[in-house]
C-alpha positions as CSV (number, residue, x, y, z in Angstrom):
1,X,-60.5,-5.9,44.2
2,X,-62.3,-9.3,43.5
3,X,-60.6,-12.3,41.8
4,X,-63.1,-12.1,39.1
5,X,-61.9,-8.6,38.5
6,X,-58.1,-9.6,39.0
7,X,-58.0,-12.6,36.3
8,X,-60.0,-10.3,34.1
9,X,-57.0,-7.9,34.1
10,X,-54.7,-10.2,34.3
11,X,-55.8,-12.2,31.1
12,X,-56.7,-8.6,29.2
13,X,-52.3,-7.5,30.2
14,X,-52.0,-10.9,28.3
15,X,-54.1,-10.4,25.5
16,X,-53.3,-6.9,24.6
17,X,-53.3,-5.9,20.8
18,X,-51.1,-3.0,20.5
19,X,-51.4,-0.1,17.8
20,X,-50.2,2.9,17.7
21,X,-52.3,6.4,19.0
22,X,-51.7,9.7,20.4
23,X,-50.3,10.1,23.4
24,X,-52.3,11.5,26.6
25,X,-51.7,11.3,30.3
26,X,-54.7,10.3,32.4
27,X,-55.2,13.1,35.3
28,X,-56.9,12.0,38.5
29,X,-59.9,14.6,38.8
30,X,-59.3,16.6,42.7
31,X,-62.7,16.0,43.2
32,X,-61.9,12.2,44.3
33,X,-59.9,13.1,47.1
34,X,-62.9,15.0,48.7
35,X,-64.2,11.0,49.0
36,X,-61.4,10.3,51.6
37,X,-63.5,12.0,54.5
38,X,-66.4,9.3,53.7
39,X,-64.2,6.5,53.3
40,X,-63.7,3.6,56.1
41,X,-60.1,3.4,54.0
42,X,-58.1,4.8,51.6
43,X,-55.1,4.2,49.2
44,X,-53.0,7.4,47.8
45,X,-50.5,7.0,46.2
46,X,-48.8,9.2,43.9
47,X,-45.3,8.4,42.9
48,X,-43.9,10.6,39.7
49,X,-40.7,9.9,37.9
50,X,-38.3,11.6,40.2
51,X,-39.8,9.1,42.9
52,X,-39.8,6.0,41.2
53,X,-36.3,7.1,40.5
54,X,-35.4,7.3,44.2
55,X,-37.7,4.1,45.0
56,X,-35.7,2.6,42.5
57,X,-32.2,3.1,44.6
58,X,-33.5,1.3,47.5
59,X,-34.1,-2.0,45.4
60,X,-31.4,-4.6,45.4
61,X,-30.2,-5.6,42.0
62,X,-28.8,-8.6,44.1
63,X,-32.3,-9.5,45.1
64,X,-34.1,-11.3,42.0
65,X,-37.7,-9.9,42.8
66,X,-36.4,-6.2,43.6
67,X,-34.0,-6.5,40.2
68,X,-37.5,-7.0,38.3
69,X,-39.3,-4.1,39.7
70,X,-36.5,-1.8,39.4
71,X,-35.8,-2.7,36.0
72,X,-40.1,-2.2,35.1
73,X,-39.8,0.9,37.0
74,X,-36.9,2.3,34.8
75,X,-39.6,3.0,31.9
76,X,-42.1,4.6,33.9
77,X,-43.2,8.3,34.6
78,X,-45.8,7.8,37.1
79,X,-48.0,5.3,39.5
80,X,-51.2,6.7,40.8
81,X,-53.7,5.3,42.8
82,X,-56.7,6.4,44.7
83,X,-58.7,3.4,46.4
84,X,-61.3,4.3,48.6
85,X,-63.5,1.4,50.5
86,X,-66.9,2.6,52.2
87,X,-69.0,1.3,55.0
88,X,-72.1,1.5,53.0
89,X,-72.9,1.7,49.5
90,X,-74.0,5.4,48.1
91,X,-71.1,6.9,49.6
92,X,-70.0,7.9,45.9
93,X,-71.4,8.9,42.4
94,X,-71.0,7.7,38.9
95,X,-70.4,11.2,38.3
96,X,-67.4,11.2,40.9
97,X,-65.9,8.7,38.3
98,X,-67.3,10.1,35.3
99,X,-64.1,12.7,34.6
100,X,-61.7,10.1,34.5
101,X,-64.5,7.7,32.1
102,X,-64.3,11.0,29.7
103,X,-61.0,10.7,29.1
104,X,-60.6,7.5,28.8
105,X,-62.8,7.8,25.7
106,X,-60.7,10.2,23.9
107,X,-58.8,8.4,20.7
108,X,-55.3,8.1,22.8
109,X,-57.0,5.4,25.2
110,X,-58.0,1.7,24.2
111,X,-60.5,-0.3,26.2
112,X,-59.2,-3.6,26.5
113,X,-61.0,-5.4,28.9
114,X,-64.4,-5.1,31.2
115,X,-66.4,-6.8,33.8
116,X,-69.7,-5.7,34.5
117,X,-72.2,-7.8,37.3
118,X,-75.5,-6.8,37.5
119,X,-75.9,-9.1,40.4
120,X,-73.1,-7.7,42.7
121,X,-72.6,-4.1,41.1
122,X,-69.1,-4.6,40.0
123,X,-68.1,-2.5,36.9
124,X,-64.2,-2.8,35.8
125,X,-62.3,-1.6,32.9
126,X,-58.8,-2.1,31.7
127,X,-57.9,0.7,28.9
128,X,-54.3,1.0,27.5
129,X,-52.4,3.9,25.9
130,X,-50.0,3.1,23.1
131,X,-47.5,4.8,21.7
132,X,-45.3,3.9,18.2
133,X,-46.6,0.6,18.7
134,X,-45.6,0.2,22.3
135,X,-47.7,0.3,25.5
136,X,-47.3,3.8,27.4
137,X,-49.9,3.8,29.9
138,X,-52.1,1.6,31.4
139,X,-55.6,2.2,33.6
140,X,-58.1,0.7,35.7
141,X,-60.7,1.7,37.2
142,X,-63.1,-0.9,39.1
143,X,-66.1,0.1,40.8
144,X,-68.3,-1.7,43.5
145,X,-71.6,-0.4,45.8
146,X,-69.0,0.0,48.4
147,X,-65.2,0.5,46.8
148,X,-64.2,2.6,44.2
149,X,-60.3,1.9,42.5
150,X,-58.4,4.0,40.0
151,X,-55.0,2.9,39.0
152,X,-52.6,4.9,36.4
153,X,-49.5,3.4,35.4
154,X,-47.9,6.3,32.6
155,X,-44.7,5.3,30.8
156,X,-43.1,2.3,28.8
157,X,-44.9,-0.8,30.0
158,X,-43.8,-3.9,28.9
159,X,-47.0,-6.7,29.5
160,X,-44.3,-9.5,30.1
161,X,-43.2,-7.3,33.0
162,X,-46.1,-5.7,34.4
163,X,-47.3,-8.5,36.7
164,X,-43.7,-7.7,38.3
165,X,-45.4,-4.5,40.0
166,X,-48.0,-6.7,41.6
167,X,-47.6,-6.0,45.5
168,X,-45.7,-2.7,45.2
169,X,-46.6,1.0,45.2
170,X,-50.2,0.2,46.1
171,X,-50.9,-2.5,42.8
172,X,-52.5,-5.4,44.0
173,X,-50.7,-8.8,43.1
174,X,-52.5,-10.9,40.8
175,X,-51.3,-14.5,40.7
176,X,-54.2,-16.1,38.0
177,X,-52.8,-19.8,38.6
178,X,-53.4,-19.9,42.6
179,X,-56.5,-17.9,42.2
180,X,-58.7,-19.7,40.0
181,X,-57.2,-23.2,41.7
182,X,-58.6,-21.8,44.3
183,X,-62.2,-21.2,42.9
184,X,-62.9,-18.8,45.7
185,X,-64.0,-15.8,45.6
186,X,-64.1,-12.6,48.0
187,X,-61.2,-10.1,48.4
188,X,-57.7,-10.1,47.5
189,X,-55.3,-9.2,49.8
């Protein structure tokens, strides 16, 4: 994922406006997994709440970073992610990501954010799901000539805590401060 796209989510987590809509789970189509053979690599990973439960008992309460995650973790019901890089562009459709677009336009989803580049072919969109007022699911789904991303985070998500996942389960970390310091721009890690 590019910085651009990573202080984009990052300042959309911070800027959310929360009110309160139907609830609806986001389902990964099965057609995306039939990318994985074209893909160069691929991210999978599906953790539901009986595993972040069990992911949960290997983090230290002692440690301070591992005491965060666990306690985000507590509200959650699932993390899913399906990241596929290519070799070449083409390698997917629009239409491949189209079933998940569809239901992210359904009332129970909010778009909160979006970068769009005509110039590099990047396309990202932050959408949230609220519930009585609070956040209960977040998605992303970022697309470039040669990577395609969809990230699902379903449960009680608290914005002051979500950066906390950054650099577990397959979330990339997104540190805003270092990276636009930085001014470069490329891949994160």
């Amino acid at each position: 994922m590019s910085m651009k796209i990573a202080l984009v989510i990052s300042f959309a987590l911070g800027c959310m406006a929360l009110t309160p809509l139907g609830a609806q789970e986001l389902k990964l189509p099965p057609n995306l997994d039939r990318l994985a053979a074209k893909a160069s690599e691929v991210v999978d990973v599906t953790l539901d709440a009986n595993l972040l439960q069990l992911a949960g008992r290997f983090l230290s309460d002692k440690d301070a970073d591992d005491a965060k995650v666990k306690k985000v973790i507590g509200g959650l019901k699932g993390i899913f992610v399906k990241s596929f890089e290519f070799e070449k562009a083409g390698e997917y459709q629009d239409s491949d990501v189209e079933p998940v677009r569809a239901q992210l336009r359904s009332p129970a989803w909010s778009r909160i954010a979006g970068v769009r580049s005509q110039k590099s072919g990047e396309n990202s969109e932050v959408y949230i799901k609220t519930e009585n007022g609070k956040i209960g699911g977040l998605a992303i789904v970022s697309t470039e000539p040669k990577q395609l991303t969809i990230v699902s985070i379903e449960g009680s998500i608290d914005p002051d805590q979500l950066n906390e996942l950054g650099g577990h389960f397959g979330i990339p970390k997104i540190e805003p401060d270092s990276q636009h310091k930085s001014g470069k721009g490329g891949k994160d890690e």
